[in-house]
Steps between C-alpha positions, in 0.01 A plus 500: 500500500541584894220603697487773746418484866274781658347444836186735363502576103254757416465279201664226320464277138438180432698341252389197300739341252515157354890496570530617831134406654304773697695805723367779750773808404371760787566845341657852706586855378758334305481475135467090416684443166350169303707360238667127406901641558617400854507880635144521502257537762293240416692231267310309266612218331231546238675527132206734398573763778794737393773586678386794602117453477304747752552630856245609750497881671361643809320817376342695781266245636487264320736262240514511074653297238709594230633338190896520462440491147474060500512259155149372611296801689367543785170435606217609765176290534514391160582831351874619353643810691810684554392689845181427694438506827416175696192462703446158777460242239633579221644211301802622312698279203872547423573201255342212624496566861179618689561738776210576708485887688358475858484843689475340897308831618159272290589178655225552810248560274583156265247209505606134402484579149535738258266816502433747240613835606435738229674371177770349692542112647556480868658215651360309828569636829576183666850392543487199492771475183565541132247225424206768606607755305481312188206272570299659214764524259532252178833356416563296209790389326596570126478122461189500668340755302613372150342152627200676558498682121611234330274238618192564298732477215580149596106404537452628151774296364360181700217574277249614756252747338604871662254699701508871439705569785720229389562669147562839686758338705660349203531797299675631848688232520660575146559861596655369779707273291608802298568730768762253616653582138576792590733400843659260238682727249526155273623574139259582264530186312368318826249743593281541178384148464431515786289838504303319181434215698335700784320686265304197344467348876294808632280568211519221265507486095669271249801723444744797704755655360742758717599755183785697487694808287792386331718745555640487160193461263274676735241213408294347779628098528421251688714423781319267718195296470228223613273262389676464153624164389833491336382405143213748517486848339529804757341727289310825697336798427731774400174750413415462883828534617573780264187652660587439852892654481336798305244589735695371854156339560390129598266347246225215466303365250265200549547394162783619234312336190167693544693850642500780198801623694716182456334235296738622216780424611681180343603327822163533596354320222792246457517368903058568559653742754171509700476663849837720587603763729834699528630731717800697465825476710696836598636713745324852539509668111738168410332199341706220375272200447194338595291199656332350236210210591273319246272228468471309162186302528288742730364831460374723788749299746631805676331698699540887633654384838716283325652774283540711765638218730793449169549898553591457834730221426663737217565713704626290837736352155582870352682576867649168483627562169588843584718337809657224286585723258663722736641186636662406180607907444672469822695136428607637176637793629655328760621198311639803239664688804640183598662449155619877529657440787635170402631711212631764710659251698665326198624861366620625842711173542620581137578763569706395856675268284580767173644708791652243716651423097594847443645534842748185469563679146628803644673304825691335178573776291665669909677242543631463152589891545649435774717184378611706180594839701715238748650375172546828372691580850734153424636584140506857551770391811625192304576806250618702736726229664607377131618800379709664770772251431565539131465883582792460742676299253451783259571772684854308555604408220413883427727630729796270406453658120522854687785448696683364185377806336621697736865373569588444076554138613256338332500204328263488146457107564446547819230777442281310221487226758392724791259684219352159392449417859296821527278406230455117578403633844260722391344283203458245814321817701286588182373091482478477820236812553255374190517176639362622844285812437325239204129556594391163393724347701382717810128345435618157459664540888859316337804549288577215299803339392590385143783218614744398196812338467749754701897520499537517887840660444370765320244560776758539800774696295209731419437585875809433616691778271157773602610441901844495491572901451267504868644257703831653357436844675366285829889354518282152478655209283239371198624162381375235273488107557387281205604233259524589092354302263111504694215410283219729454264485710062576491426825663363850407858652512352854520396411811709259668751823435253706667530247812867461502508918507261492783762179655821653438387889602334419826855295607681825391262695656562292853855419483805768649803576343702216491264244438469246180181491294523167322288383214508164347361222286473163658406169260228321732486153254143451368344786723680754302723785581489707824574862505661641803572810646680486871701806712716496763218838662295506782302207460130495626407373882266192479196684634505695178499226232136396548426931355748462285345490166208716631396821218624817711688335784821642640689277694590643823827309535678613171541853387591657220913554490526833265197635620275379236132516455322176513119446399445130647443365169785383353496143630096442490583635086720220526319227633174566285701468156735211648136295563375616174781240366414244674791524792573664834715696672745315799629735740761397741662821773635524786511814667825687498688256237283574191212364276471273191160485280516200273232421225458213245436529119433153267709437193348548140499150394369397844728203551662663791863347417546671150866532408604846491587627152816302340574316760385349880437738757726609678564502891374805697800711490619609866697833349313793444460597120584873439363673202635794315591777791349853373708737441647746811361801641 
């Protein structure tokens, strides 16, 4: 809170807090906002004082106060208002600061102490300081005044006899007591005992009992009580309580045994219920218990002011009640809106994680979509690649037949030969498109081999005799190197055909007339038996080696001699089944002087130096082997 400066205020407040001390705010035209946030006027730092509490106006001539709609109210000489005007004097309240109006036009006519003008309090007119102004004000302390209640209380349990004014105190003292209740908002289970001890300390009696509605049976129970030893019986009189709920009326009787009204009933006559009074608890038409007081062994010993003193403590306890169980309304619903948004915070990160679930799900299922149509690209070209040489074989061997046809030179040997060519070639076509459009081995991302004991003779005559019709018509030599008398060897021969095809076409395919396609079977001892396929072609510069093997690569230092097609798979086809047995491909080139591709399969009985059938093996033979020449255009 910052003061103002004005050489000559036409009036000004005093402000008198126990947190900040004493003030003189001089006031202008200016409206002065009062409030406990920082942009106030006049800053408080009184918890009781809203933020925005009040603010002072000029209005014509003189000043007003209005309420800005504050938790606590806002109050003029001891009276709550929401506009009033202020006269020299006035003592307003926001909270618990005083703030004292003085208009400076009535400070001439001011004595040294307060004067009575009318209905309002005028300070001094001497300046000689705050002090002045307040001379004839009273200030105590909360702990002061609850000393000042409470001690009578203390004399009477010292055992000093109480004077009238002592007793009067005392029972003031208890309200007191239960007023402060109120500021406490304790649990119910806390606060009832101790409502039924108050009860019996202000008016007396053997017995109190703080009766409640169970909210289930609807009966009235006892919920809290006083005087009662543990072992003893806590009967009371349901007839007078009966009476009191019924009628929402406070009731005494000076002696239960002798009243016609009650003296029936059985608790009466069982306990000597003899002087009681009850007054109901409630809230406007509401009533959900009572205060029940009784004394055993004395009749008449409650009087009228003490029944209407107990209905003044039922009904400081009915508000407290009220409050607590508004209290315990509120808790519950918070404590159940905490749980719902505990819950909502369990379900929303359920459901972050179903979708987070969901959404690695479908990231899967993409990329599995994605790996099978890449697949689907690889075997539809490995088909593509596969087939276009036994179609050229095919369409060869077709047009041999046709030319015999046509020149009446044809040779019937000759032609089933050329014929069963035709159909061995397309057979191998037929297997070799179920065996890569087969769907289940499109989802399981391989094709599998089935190795067996293989006649590696059989295996190179078989490609040897599809290629030599095309490297025939290229005016390039296809010769054969190998020994007789090999032993089988382990392999899927289906497909170590399909990778001496892929071998043997690609050096045809690269190689110019006049060049020498060589394939040949080399015994390597206990590794097995290499396969090799070498030209005399173009050969492939260094820098391309590292791609060679790559799926769709074209080599940019060999080109095709005949001006055929080439899909970049042939050799990747290659590699993939050569690994799927177990081996590798060796490639040796040099550019301009050819190529040789060189791969290694094991023997069947795995000893590596197995004698060949009938016999040892024999040496590599250094002269080509020639097999049966086809018969002439």
């Amino acid at each position: 809170m910052s003061a103002q400066t004005s050489p000559e205020p036409m009036a000004y407040l005093i402000i008198r807090s126990e947190e900040q001390g004493e003030v003189k705010f001089p006031l202008g035209e200016a409206p002065v906002y009062i409030g406990r946030s920082a942009d106030k006027d006049i800053c408080l730092r009184d918890l009781t004082v809203s933020n925005a509490h009040a603010k002072i106006v000029r209005d014509g001539g003189a000043y007003r106060v209005r309420d800005l709609g504050s938790t606590n109210g806002t109050y003029v000489n001891g009276e709550l208002v929401r506009d009033a005007p202020l006269h020299d004097g006035d003592v307003c309240r926001v909270g618990n600061t005083e703030i004292v109006f003085v208009d400076a036009e009535y400070e001439a006519e001011r004595s040294g102490s307060y004067a009575r003008g009318g209905d309002r309090l005028r300070p001094p007119t001497s300046d000689t300081g705050l002090e002045d102004l307040f001379a004839h004000t009273v200030s105590l302390s909360l702990d002061e005044i609850e000393t000042d209640v409470l001690t009578p209380a203390k004399l009477a349990r010292a055992g000093r006899p109480p004077q009238p004014e002592q007793r009067l105190q005392h029972r003031i003292s208890v309200l007191y007591r239960l007023g402060k209740q109120a500021n406490r908002l304790e649990r119910l289970e806390r606060f009832l005992p101790t409502l039924a001890a108050l009860v019996r300390e202000a008016i007396g009696g053997d017995r109190a009992f703080v009766m409640l509605l169970d909210p289930q049976s609807g009966d009235l129970v006892p919920r809290a009580y006083d005087g009662v030893p543990g072992g003893d019986r806590k009967g009371i009189s349901s007839t007078i309580l009966q009476r009191v709920i019924a009628e929402r009326s406070a009731v005494l009787t000076h002696d239960a045994l002798t009243d016609p009204r009650f003296s029936h009933g059985e608790s009466i006559a069982i306990m000597r219920i003899r002087s009681v009074m009850c007054v109901p608890l409630g809230v406007k038409q509401s009533v959900y218990g009572a205060l029940y007081l009784d004394s055993l062994s004395q009749s008449s010993a409650f009087s009228t002011d003490d029944l209407r003193l107990l209905g003044v403590i039922g009904n400081q306890a009915s508000i407290i009640l009220r409050n607590i169980q508004l209290f315990e309304e509120q808790r519950r619903a918070n404590l159940e809106l905490r749980k719902a948004q505990e819950q909502l915070a369990a379900w929303n990160k359920e459901l972050e994680r179903k979708v987070a679930e969901r959404t690695a799900e479908l990231q899967q299922q993409a990329e599995e979509i994605r790996r099978l149509a890449e697949l689907k690209d690889e075997l539809l070209g490995i088909a593509a690649h596969d087939l276009r040489t036994p179609l050229t074989i095919i369409h060869g061997y077709a047009q041999i037949i046709g030319m015999g046809l046509r020149s009446g030179l044809l040779d019937p040997e000759r032609l089933l030969e050329d014929v069963q060519a035709i159909e061995r070639t397309s057979l191998e076509m037929t297997n070799l498109l179920n065996d890569l459009l087969d769907v289940r081995k499109i989802e399981a991302g391989r094709i599998r081999v089935v190795p067996e004991p293989t006649d590696p003779h059989e295996l190179v005559y078989g490609c040897f005799h599809l290629h030599e019709l095309w490297a025939r018509s290229k005016g390039i030599r296809l010769q054969l190197e190998m020994p007789d008398g090999l032993p089988p060897v382990l392999c899927d021969g289906k497909r170590i055909q399909q990778v001496l095809n892929n071998l043997i076409s690609n050096a045809i395919k690269f190689s110019h007339e006049g060049d020498t396609v060589t394939v040949g079977l080399v015994p390597r001892g206990e590794q097995g038996l290499e396969f090799r396929v070498e030209d005399t072609g173009q050969g492939i510069a260094p820098e391309d080696l590292p791609r060679l093997f790559g799926q769709y690569e074209e080599i940019g230092s060999s080109r095709p001699t005949g001006g055929e097609k080439s899909s970049g798979l042939g050799l990747a086809i290659a590699k993939k089944l050569v690994e799927l047995h177990g081996s590798r491909i060796e490639v040796q080139s040099t550019a301009g002087q050819g190529s040789r591709f060189a791969f290694t399969l094991p023997w069947v009985d795995g000893h590596g130096a197995a004698a060949p059938r009938g016999g040892q093996l024999p040496a590599s033979s250094s002269q080509p082997v020639d097999p049966p020449a086809p018969a002439a255009s």
